[in-house]
N, C-alpha and C positions, 0 to 999 in steps of 0.2 A: 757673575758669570756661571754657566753652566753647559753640561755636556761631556760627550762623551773625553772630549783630551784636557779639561779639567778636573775631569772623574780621578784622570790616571796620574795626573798630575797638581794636585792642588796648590802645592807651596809654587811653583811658579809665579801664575799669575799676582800674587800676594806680594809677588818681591822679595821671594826668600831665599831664591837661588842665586844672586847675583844676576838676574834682568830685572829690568824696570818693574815697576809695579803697576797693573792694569787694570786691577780689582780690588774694590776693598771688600768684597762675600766671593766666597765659590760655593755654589751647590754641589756635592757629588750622587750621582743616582738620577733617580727619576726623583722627578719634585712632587708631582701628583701632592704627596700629604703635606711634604712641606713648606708648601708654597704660602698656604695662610698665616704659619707663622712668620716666614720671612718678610710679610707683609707688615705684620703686627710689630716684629720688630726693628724696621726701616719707618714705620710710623713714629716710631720711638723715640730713632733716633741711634737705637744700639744692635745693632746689624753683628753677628757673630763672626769670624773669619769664614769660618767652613761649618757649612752644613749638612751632615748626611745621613741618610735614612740607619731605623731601626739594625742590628746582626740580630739572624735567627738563625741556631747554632752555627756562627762565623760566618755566616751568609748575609748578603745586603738583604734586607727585606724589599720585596717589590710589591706595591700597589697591585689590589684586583684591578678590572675596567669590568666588573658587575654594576658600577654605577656612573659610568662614565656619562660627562657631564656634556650633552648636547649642545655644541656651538651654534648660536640663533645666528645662522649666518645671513637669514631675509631681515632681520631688522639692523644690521650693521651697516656705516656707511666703508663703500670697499673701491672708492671714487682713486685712492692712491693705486688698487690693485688692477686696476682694469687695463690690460694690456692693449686697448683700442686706442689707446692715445698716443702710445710709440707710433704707430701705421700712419702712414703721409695722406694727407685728406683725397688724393689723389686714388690711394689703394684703397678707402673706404668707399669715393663715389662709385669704384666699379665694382666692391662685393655690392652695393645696393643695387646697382643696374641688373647685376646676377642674381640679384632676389634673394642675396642674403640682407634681412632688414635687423640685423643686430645692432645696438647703440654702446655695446659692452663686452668683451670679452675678458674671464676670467679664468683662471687654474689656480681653484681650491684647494688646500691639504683635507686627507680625513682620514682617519686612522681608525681600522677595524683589530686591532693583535698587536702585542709584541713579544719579543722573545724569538730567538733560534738554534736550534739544538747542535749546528753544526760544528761551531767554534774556530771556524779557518784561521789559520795565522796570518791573516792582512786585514784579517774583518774586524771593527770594532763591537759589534751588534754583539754578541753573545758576552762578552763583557760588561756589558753597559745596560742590556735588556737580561738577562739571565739565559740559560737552557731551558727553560721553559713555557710552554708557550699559551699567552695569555689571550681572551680573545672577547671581545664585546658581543653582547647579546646580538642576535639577528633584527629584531623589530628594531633595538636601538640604532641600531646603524641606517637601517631605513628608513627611522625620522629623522635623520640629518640629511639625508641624499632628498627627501619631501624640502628639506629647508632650501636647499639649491634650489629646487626645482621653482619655489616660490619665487627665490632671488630670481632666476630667470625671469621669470615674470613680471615683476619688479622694475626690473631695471634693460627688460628686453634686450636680455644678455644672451650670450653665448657661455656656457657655464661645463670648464670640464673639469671635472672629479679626478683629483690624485690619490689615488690610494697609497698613502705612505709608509705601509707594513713593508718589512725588508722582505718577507716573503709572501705574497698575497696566499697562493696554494700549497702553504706550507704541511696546510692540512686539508687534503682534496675533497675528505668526505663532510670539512665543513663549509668549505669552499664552493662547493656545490651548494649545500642548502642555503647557503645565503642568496647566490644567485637566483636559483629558481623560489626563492620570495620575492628577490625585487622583479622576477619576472611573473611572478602570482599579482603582488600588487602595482602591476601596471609600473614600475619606476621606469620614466624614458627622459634619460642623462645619461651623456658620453661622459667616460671613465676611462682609464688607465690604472697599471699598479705595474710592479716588476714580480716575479719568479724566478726559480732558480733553473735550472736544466735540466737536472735529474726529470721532470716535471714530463719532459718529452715522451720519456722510458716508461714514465707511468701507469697502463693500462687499463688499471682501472679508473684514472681518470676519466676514461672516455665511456666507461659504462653508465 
């Protein structure tokens, strides 16, 4: 198990507090580096209790995403994710009378940053991602929204992008270059992300 409320709490899940036991590993952190070894050592057979990232002076170390690893999401089969199969074949024949001719609908994760400098006290994010805020290159991000775009094609879907950063325009002026790339390089995919509200007040956002 991992995540942010086994970060904060490892011996639970393990069975050490007196509740049941629901794990035998907990990850604490982000997994990013240690995922291959937990791999290597569940091949094994010898699976550690807890496992957690590097201290760099008493700090959790946190993974870059300078190399973040492009999810081939056009050659994936995503046949479980396709939310066209909930909708009553009834609500399908008339999106197609209305000339929507999709045979798929999807909502992607995709993650461009983590990290948040804010630290509110109900928020887990600045716990779990650090204050600092990390952010994937621009083109890289662009060749995965290119991978949807194929999956659309693909499987003549309807394909919307979640951008899963806790704050999309945490950083407006990079926030902005991303955008006007994917509107350099033609990307046309409906997206969503969340923001914070301060975002409103922001004026030079709109420069």
């Amino acid at each position: 198990m991992g995540g942010p409320h086994v970060t904060e709490v490892p011996d639970e899940p393990l069975g050490r507090t007196g509740v049941r036991q629901s794990a035998d590993a907990v990850v604490r952190g982000e997994a990013d580096d240690l995922w291959p070894v937990i791999l290597r050592d569940a091949e094994r057979g010898d699976l550690r209790d807890i496992y957690e990232p590097d201290l760099v002076d008493g700090i959790d170390a946190k993974p870059s995403l300078a190399d973040y690893p492009i999810i081939p999401w056009d050659e994936l089969d995503l046949s479980d994710f396709n939310f066209m199969r909930f909708l009553p074949s009834w609500a399908r024949a008339t999106a197609r009378r209305l000339g929507y001719p999709f045979e798929a609908l999807y909502v992607l994760p995709l993650e461009s940053g983590r990290g948040c400098p804010y630290g509110c006290d109900f928020c887990t994010v600045t716990g779990f991602f650090g204050d600092r805020i990390r952010f994937r290159e621009n083109e890289n991000v662009i060749e995965e929204l290119r991978r949807l775009e194929a999956l659309s094609k693909r499987d003549k879907a309807f394909v919307l992008a979640c951008f899963i950063d806790d704050n999309l325009a945490i950083n407006p002026k990079r926030t902005k270059a991303l955008l006007r790339e994917m509107i350099r390089q033609n990307v046309r995919l409906y997206w969503f992300g969340q923001v914070s509200m301060n975002l409103c007040a922001t004026r030079r956002w709109w420069s």
